[in-house]
N, C-alpha and C positions, 0 to 999 in steps of 0.2 A: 349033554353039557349041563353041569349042575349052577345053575344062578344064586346068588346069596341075595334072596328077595329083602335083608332084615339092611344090606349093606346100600341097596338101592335106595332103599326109604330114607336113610340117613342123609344121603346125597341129596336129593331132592329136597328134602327138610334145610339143607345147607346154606350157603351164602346167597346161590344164585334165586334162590326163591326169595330170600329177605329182600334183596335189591328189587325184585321183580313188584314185591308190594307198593316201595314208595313210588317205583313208575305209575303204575296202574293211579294211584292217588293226586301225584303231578298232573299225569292226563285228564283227570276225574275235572279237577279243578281247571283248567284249562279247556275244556271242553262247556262246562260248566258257563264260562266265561263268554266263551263263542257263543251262545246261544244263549245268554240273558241280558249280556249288556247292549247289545242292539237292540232290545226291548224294552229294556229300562232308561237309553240315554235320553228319548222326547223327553220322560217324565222328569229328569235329571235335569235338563234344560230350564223347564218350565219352573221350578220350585227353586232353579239357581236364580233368574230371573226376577221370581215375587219374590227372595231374600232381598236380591240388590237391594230392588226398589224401594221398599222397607228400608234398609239400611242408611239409604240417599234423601230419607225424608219426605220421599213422591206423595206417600196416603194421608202424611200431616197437613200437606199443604193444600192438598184436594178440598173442597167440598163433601157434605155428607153423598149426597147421589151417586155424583162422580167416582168416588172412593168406591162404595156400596159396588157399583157398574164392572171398574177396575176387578174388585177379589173376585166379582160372580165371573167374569169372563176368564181371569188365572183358573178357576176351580174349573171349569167346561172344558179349558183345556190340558190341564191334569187326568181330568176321566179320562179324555181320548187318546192320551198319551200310554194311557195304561191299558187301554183296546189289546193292543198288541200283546200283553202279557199271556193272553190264554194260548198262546201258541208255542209255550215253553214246554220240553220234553224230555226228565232227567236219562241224562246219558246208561246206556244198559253195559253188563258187565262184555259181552262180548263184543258193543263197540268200542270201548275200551280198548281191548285186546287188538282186536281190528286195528285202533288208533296206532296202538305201541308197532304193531307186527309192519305197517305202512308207512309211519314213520324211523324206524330204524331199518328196513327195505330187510325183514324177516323169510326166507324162501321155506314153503310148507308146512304153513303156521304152525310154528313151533308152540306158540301161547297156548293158543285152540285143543291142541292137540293133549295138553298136559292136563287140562278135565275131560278130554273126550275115554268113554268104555269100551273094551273090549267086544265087541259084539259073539252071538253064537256062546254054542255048550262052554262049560266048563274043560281047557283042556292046560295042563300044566307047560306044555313046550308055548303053546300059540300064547301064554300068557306071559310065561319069559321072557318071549321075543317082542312081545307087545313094549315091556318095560322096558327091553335093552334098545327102544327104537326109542321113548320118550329118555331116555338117559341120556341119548344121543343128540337129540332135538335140546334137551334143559341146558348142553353146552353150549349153544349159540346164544343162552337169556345171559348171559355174562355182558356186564358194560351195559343195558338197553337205558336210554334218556329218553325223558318226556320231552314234546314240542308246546311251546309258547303258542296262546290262543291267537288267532287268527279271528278279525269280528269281521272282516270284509269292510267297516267302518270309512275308511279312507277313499274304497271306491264309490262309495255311496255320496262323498260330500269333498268334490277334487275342491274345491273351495276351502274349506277347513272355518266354515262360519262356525261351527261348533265353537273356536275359542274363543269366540266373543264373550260368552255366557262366562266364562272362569277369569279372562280377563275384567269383565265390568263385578264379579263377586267380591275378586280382591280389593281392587278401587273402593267400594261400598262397604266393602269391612274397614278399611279406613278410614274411610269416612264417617263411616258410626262414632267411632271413638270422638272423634273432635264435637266441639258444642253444638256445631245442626247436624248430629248425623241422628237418626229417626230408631225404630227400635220394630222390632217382629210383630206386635202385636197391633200399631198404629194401623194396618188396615183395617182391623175388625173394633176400633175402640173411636166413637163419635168426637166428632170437633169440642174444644172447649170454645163457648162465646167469648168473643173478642172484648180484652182489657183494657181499652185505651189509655197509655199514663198521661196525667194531668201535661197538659202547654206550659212551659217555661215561655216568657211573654220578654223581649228587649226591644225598648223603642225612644229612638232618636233624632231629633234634627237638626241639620249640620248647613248651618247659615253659608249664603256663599262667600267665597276666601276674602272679595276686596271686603267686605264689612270688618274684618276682626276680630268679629265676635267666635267665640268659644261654641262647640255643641253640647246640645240641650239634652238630655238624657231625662226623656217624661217617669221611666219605670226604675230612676234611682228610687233611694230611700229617703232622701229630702224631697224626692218632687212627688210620691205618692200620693199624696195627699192634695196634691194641687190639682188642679181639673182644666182653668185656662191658661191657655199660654199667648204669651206674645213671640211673634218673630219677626226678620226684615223677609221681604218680598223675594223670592226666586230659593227660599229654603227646601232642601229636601228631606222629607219624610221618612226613615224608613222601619219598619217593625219586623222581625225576626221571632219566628213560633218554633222553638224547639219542643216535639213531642206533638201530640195533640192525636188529630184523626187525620193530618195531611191536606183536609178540605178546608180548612179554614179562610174567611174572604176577609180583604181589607178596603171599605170604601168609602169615599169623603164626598160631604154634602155640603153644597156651597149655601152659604147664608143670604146672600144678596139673588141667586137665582131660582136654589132650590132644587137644583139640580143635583144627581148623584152618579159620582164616577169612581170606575170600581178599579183598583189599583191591581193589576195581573203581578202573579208572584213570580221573582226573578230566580228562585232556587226551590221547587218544589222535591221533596221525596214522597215515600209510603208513607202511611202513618206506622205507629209502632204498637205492637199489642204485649201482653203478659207473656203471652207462647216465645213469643221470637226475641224479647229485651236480650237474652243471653245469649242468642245467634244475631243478631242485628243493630246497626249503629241507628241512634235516634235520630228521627224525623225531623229535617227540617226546612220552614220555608220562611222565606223573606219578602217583602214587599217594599218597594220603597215609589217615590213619586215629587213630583213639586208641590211647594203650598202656593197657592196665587190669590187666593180669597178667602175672607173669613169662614170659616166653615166647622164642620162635624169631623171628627176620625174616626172611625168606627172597625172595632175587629168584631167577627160573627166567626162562629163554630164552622156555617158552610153559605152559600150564597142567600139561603132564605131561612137559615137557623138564627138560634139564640145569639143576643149581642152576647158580648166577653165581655170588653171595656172600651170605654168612648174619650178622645181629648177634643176639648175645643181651641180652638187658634183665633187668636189675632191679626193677622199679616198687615205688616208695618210699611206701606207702598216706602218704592224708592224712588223719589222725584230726581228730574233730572237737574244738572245742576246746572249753577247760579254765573253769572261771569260779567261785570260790569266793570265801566272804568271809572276810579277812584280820583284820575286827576286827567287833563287834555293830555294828548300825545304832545311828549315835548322833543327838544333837539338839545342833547348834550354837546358841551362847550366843546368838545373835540365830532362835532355832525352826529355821533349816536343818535338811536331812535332810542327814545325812553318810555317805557311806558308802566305806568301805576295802573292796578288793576285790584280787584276784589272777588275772590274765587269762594263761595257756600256750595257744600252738598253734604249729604247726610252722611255718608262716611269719607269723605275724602273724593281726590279726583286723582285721576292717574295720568293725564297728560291735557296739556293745554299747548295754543298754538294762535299766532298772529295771520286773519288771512286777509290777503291783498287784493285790492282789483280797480282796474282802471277808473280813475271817474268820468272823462269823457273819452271814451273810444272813440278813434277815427273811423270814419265806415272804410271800409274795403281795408285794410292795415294789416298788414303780414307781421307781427311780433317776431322777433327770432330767441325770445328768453320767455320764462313761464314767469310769475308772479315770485318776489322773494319769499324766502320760508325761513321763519321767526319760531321757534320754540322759546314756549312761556316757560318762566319757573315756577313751581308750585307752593304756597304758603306750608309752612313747617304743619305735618298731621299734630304733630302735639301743641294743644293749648290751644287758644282763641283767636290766634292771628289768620286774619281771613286776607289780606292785604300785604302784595307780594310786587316785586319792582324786577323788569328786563330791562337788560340794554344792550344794544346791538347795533354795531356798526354797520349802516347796509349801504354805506356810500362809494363805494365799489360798483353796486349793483348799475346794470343800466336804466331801471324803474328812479334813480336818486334824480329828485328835483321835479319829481311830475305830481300830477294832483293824486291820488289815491282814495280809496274806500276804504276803511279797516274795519275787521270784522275782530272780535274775539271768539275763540270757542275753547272750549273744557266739554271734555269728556269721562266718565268715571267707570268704574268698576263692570258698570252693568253693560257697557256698551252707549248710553245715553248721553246727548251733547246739549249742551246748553248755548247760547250766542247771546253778542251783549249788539247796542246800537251800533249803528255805523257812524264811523267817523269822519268826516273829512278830512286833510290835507293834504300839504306837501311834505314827500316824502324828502327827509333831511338829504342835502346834497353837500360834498365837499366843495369847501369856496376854492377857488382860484383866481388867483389875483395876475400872473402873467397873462397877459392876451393871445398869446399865440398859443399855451396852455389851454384858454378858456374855450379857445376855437374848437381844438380839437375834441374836448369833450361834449362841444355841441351836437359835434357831427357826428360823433361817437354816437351818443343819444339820438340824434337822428334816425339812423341807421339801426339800430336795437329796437326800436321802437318800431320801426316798418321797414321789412326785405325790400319792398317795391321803391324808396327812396334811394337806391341804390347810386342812379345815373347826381341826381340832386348832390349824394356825399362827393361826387367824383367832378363836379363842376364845381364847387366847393373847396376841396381841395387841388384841382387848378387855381383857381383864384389865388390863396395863400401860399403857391410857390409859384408864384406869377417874377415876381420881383423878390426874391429869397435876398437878396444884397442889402435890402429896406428892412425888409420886415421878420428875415431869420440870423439873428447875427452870429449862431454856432452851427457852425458844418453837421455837425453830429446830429443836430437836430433837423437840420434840412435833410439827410441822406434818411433817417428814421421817416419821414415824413411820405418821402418818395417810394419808400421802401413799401408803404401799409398803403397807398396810392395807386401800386401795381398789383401789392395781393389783394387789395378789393377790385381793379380791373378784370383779374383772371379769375374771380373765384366763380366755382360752378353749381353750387351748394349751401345749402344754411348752416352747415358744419364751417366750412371756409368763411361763409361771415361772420359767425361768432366771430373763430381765429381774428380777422380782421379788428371787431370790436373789442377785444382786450388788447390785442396790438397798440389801440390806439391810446385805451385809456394807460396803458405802460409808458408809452411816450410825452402823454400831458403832464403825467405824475412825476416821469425823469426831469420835464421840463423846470417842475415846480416847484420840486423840493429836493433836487438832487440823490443823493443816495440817504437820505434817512428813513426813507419809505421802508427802504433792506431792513432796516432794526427794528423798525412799526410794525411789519407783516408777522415777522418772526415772534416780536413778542404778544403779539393778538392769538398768535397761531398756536406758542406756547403755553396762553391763559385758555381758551378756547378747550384745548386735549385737557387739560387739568381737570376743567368743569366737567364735561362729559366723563373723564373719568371716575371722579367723584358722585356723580349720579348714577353713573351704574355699579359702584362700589367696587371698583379696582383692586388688586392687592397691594398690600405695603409696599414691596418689592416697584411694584409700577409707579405710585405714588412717589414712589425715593426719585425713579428716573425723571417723570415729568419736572417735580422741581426742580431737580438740577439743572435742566434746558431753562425752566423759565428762569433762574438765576441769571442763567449765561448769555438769556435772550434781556433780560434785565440790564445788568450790566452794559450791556452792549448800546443799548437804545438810551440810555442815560449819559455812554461818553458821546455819542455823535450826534445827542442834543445837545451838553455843555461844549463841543466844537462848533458846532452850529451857532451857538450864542455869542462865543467868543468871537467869531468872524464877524458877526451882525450886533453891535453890542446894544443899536437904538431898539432891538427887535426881542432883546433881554427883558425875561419876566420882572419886575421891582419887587424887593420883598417888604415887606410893611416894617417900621421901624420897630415897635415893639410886639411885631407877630412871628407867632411861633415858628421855627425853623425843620423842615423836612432832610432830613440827612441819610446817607445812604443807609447808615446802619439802620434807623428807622424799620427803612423798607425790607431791609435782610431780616431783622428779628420781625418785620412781621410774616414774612412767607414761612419762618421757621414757626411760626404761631398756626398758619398753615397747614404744614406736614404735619405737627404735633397733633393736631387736633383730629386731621383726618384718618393720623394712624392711630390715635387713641379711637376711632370709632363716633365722633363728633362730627359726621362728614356733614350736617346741616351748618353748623355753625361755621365751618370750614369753606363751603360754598359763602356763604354771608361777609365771610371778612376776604374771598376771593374776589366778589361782588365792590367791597369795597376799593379792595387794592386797583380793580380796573377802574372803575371810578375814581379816584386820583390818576395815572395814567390818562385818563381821560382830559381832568383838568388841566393837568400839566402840558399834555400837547395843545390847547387850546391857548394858555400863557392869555388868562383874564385876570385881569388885578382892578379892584372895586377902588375909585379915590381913598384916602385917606380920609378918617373923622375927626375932628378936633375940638378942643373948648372940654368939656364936661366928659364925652363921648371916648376921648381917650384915657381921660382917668377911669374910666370903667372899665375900657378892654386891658389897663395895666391889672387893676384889682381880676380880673376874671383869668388871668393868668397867671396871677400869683395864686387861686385858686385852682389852677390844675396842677400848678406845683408841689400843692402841697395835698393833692388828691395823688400824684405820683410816686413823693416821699414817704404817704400813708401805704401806698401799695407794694414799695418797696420794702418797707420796715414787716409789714406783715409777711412777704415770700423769707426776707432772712429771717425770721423767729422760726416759721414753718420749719425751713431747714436746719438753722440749730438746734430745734426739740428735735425731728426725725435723728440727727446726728446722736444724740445724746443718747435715744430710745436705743438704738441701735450699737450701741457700744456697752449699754447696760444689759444687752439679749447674747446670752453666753450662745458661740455659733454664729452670730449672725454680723453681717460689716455694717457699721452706718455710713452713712452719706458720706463723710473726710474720709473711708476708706484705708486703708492700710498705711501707716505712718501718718495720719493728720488726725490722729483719737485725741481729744481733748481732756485735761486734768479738771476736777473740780473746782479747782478756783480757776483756770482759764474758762470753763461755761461760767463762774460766775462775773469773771472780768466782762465777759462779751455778752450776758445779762444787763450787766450794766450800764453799757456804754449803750446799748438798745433802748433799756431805760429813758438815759439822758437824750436820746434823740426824739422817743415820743414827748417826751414834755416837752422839746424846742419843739416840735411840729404842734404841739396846742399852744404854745403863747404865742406863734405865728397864725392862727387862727384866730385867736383871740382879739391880735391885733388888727387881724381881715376886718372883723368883723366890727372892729370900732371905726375901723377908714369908712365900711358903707352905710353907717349910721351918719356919719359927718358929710354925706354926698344927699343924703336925705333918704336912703333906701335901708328898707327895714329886713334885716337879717333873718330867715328862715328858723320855725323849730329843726328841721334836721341841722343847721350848726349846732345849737344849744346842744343837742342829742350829742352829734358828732364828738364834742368837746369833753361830754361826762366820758364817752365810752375811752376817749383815749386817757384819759384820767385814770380809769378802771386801768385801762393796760399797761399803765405803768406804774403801778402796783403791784400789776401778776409779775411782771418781768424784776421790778426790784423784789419779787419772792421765789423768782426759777419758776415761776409756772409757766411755760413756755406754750404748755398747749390751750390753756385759757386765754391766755394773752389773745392769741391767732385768731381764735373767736369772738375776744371784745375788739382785735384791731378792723374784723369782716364786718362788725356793726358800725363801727366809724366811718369806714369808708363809705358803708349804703349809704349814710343816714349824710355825708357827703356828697352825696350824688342829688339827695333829694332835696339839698340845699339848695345845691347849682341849679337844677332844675329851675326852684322857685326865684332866685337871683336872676333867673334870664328871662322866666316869664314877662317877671318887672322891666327888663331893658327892654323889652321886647313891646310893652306896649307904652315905654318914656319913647321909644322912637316912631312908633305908629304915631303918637301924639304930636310928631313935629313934622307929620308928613311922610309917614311910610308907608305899607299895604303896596300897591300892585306893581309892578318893576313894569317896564317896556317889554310888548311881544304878550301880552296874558300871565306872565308867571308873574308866584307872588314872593315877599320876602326871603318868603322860608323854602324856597326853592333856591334864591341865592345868598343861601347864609353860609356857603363853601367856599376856601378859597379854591385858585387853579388844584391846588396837591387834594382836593378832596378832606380839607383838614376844616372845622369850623373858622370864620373870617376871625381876624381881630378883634373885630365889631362886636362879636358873640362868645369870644373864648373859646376855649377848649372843647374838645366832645366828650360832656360826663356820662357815658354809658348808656342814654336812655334811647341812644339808635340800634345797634346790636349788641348782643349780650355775647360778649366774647367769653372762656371761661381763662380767668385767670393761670399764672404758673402754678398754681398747687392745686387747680382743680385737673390741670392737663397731669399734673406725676401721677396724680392719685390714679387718676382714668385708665394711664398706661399700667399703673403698679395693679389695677383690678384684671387689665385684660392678660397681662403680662400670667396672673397667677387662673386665670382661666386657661390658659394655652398648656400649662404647666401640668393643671390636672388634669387637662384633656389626654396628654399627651401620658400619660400613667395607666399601664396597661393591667392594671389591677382595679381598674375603678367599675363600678356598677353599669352595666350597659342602660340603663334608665336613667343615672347621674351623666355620663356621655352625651345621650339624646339631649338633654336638656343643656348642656354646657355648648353642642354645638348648633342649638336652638340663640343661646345666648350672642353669639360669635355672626349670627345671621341676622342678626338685630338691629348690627352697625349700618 
């Protein structure tokens, strides 16, 4: 059989060999693989490892040794990772072969066999057949695939820590990028010494809140330069080091001891260096502390380094404060306790209070009530009035009518109280004038006074309904009697005795005064929430309601006094023939002076004329009327009342100028309404008609002055510079007003009036000491003149005229518009949500001021 050896080799040379190359290469490589990368991964680990670290910034932040320590130990373990390398052995061509023939499950190694010789002689058939057996075999290399390397890696590590190493690489390459990420070379490259950037220095003392004062800022631009400071006592220190070295100490040396005490920092960080400013926020620490004694401040670099800078203080002690009484404890005409007092402290006091206490205790005495409780009022913070007046009804209480102790105390800001002498007396008691009334409130007080009197109030009270047919002639009062007779029998308790003791004093009071007590309680009850509301600064909205009650409790107590009078007409107050007259409206426009003032934010002066208003109230229920004066005495209280006439007429004439220039202003502002409001705009010659006739009425009010003032020269009293003053300025304003100057006018009419006042003033001095001359100075009881220079209404007598102003300064109608139209235009911007949040703060800094 003839073989075509040329057609064999073609074959061979054909597709199945080209395929067979890239196998053997596939393997090569994967073989390749199997045996290096289990040799090379330690190494691979270790160099993934020192990148991270590098990367993460670790050898920046080291130390030089440290670092140094770090690389030599990566480098020790790199050699040994690389130990293993010598055991690598490139794959040979018959494993190879081997590989391919074992992984595609080849039977009688076809690979092998296609370079294996002939063996023996040369013989042309056994060569043929040789060829046609490898032709035969080169058919099954058709299709052979390489296999994927095989590292045995995953039996070696069932854990899979290996990924740790790839996972912290990636993290670390990210992190390089951002501003601390570190760089390759940072292990082997020396620290740079540390930059410390210069201390930003802020230092301040912040007085405490009762003072007022404002804080002190030592390291502005105005106080650099300064070196001592004053403060008040309990200020705090505190300085703040942005930057620096971190260590910096802050510590103050007292000048009276000499002692030095080191202030620990309340916000310490690191310091900051040049390396890190652009990875790291700057350092900062604060100190702060009391000041209590004159002393040193001192900052230093670190506890025993270089000063920085030093302040010295003054600490300003806060004494405690001051509290004395300005006149005796008196008893207002309706029983009040009144009491004048004088209150000093360096900034102010924040409460004061009346304290009581028996003056001769009973031994053994079981009390069933504690000591009455009196809160003082405090003299206004603004200005110089140190001299402040309470009055309190405490004739309810069961202490009314026994001896007492009085203490005063004020307490301020800091906690510190001050106490004035003790006073003796008897604490005001309501009179009662029925007998059977008078009884019971004896036993009442009995009984309050000592639990153990108990049996004593109850043999007592047999007595007085012994013979009830004698001595109780209304049923209603006998059954009341018997009734509080059995609840003191059965009480088992100091709770049930009270009960008993207001029972009783209910039944003296019904006895006494029938039901007007009903309209006294309510309107005490109704002045009482007012006041309290007004010191702790109520809102408008509560301010509206409280007065409304006391209107209504007003009203009320006024008609079932005028029935009361009318039934009793001998027991009717007299009113003096030419003395001034209190009318209701009076009273209404003055609580409307009241709410005005307190919702304009006036709430001192609003307390003051509330003070007042109970104060007539006071009079009134008391119904005291001083004889009549006659001869010389009543031409004077005529002329002193024609003097507040025409201080009234002045006052009046200035609120309408006010409001016809506002009108006028306000009709001339395109946009805006005045005052007449829509349909009552007035014409040019209507403002000057009502110019005019303003005019003509200041000049009748100065030749009625004029004429005052020749009646008290013809009584033999010499008329004041403030008339003469008074006279020019109303001159002056009618002037302005026959020129339309309406708003000059306003301001010569506010000099007339003052200069008014200080006429009266000096007009009364002089009556004041024509009647000490004929026998005035001390009244009956300790009080002196000028204690009763009121009538019952709380109004000045006959005697003395008018009240010109120089008791409280109420603010007139145009100063209460103005006050409303400022707050009015504060609430307006407040309320504008476009306005600056630092103009806000301060507006409702404003608004917190009331």
């Amino acid at each position: 059989m003839a073989i075509d050896l040329k057609r064999l080799s073609d074959f061979l040379k054909s597709g199945p060999i080209v395929g067979l190359r890239r196998t053997r290469v596939s393997t090569r490589a994967s073989m390749l693989v199997e045996r290096l990368w289990p040799l090379l991964l330690p190494l691979c680990v270790v160099v993934s490892l020192f990148v991270s670290l590098s990367w993460l910034g670790v050898f920046r932040i080291l130390p030089d040794w440290p670092r140094l320590g770090l690389v030599a130990s990566f480098a020790v373990v790199a050699l040994v990772a690389m130990w293993p390398l010598r055991l690598f052995r490139n794959p040979t061509a018959a494993e190879i072969d081997r590989r391919i023939e074992t992984s595609n499950a080849l039977r009688h190694a076809p690979l092998r066999s296609q370079d294996d010789k002939l063996a023996g002689r040369d013989d042309p058939f056994a060569a043929a057949l040789w060829q046609e057996h490898r032709r035969r075999l080169a058919g099954d290399l058709k299709g052979l695939k390489g296999e994927l390397p095989r590292t045995g890696i995953p039996d070696r590590d069932p854990w899979a820590l290996r990924a740790v190493a790839p996972l912290l690489f990636v993290v670390a390459f990210a992190f390089s990028l951002g501003p601390g990420g570190g760089s390759l070379t940072d292990g082997f490259r020396a620290a740079a010494g540390p930059q410390i950037i210069p201390p930003r220095i802020d230092a301040w003392v912040t007085p405490p809140a009762y003072t007022g004062k404002a804080p002190l800022y030592m390291t502005a631009d105005a106080n650099r330069a300064q070196s001592l400071f004053t403060v008040p006592e309990g200020s705090i220190v505190a300085v703040r080091v942005t930057g620096g070295t971190g260590a910096e100490a802050l510590s103050y040396l007292d000048a009276h001891t000499a002692e030095e005490t080191a202030f620990e920092p309340t916000a310490p960080t690191a310091p900051v260096t040049a390396s890190s400013r652009a990875g790291a926020a700057q350092a900062v620490s604060q100190f702060s502390g009391p000041l209590a004694a004159d002393g040193l401040l001192s900052l230093r670099r670190d506890a025993e380094g270089e000063e920085i800078v030093n302040w010295s203080f003054t600490v300003t002690p806060d004494a405690a404060p001051q509290i004395r009484f300005a006149e005796e404890p008196t008893r207002a005409v309706n029983g009040a306790l009144q009491l004048t007092y004088e209150i000093e402290d360096d900034y102010g006091t924040v409460s004061a209070q009346a304290l009581f206490a028996p003056a001769d205790p009973a031994p053994g005495a079981r009390p069933l009530y504690d000591a009455p409780e009196m809160r003082l009022t405090l003299p206004r913070r603004r200005g110089d009035e140190i001299v402040a007046r309470t009055s309190r009804d405490l004739t309810e209480h069961p202490w009314a009518g026994t001896l007492v102790d009085l203490t005063l105390e004020a307490e301020d800001g800091a906690g510190q109280t001050g106490l004035s002498d003790v006073e003796r007396f008897t604490l005001p008691e309501r009179p009662f004038t029925n007998p059977l009334a008078l009884a019971l409130v004896e036993q009442r007080q009995l009984l309050a006074l000592d639990a153990n009197a108990r049996q004593r109030v109850l043999d007592l009270m047999d007595a007085i309904t012994l013979r009830p047919e004698d001595t109780i002639p209304e049923l209603t009062h006998y059954l009341g009697i018997v009734a509080a007779r059995a609840r003191l029998d059965e009480a088992s308790s100091d709770d049930q005795l009270r009960g008993v003791v207001d029972y009783l004093w209910e039944i003296a009071v019904t006895i006494e005064d029938g039901s007007l007590t009903d309209a006294e309680r309510r309107l005490r009850m109704a002045q009482e929430a007012l006041r309290k509301a007004l010191e702790e600064g109520a809102s408008d909205e509560e301010i509206e309601q409280l007065m409304a009650e006391l209107r209504e409790a007003m009203q009320e107590f006024l008609r079932e006094f005028a029935e009361r009078a009318m039934q009793n007409p001998e027991q009717a107050m007299p009113m003096p023939q030419n003395g001034q007259e209190m009318r209701q409206s009076d009273l209404e426009r003055m609580m409307d002076q009241i709410e005005e003032l307190a919702k304009s934010g006036a709430r001192d002066e609003a307390q003051q004329l509330l003070s007042q208003l109970q104060d007539m109230m006071n009079n009134l229920q008391a119904g005291r009327q001083q004889q009549q004066q006659g001869g010389e005495q009543s031409e004077m209280r005529q002329q002193m009342d024609q003097l507040g006439e025409i201080m009234r007429r002045q006052q009046e004439l200035m609120n309408e100028t006010f409001q016809m220039q506002q009108g006028q202003q306000g009709q001339q502002q395109p946009g805006q309404q005045g005052e007449q409001g829509e349909g009552g705009q007035m014409s040019p010659e209507d403002f000057a008609e009502a110019m005019r006739q303003l005019q003509e009425g200041q000049g009748q009010l100065r030749q009625d002055l004029e004429a005052m003032m020749e009646a008290l020269e013809g009584m033999g009293m010499e008329p004041g510079e403030g008339f003469s003053e008074s006279g020019e300025a109303m001159g002056q304003a009618g002037e302005s007003l026959g020129e339309g100057q309406g708003e000059r006018a306003v301001g010569e009419q506010g000099q007339a009036l003052e200069a008014l006042r200080r006429g009266a003033q000096d007009m009364m001095q002089q009556m004041q000491q024509a009647m000490e001359g004929e026998g005035g100075g001390q009244q009956p009881g300790g009080r002196s003149r000028q204690g009763a220079d009121r009538d019952p209404l709380g109004r000045p007598r006959a005697t003395t005229g008018p009240d010109f102003g120089d008791t409280v300064r109420v603010p007139d109608e145009i100063d209460v518009q103005r006050a409303r139209r400022i707050l009015e235009a504060i609430r307006e911007r407040l309320g504008n949500a476009l306005s600056p949040e630092l103009e806000r703060d301060y507006l409702e800094r404003l608004l917190e001021m009331r």
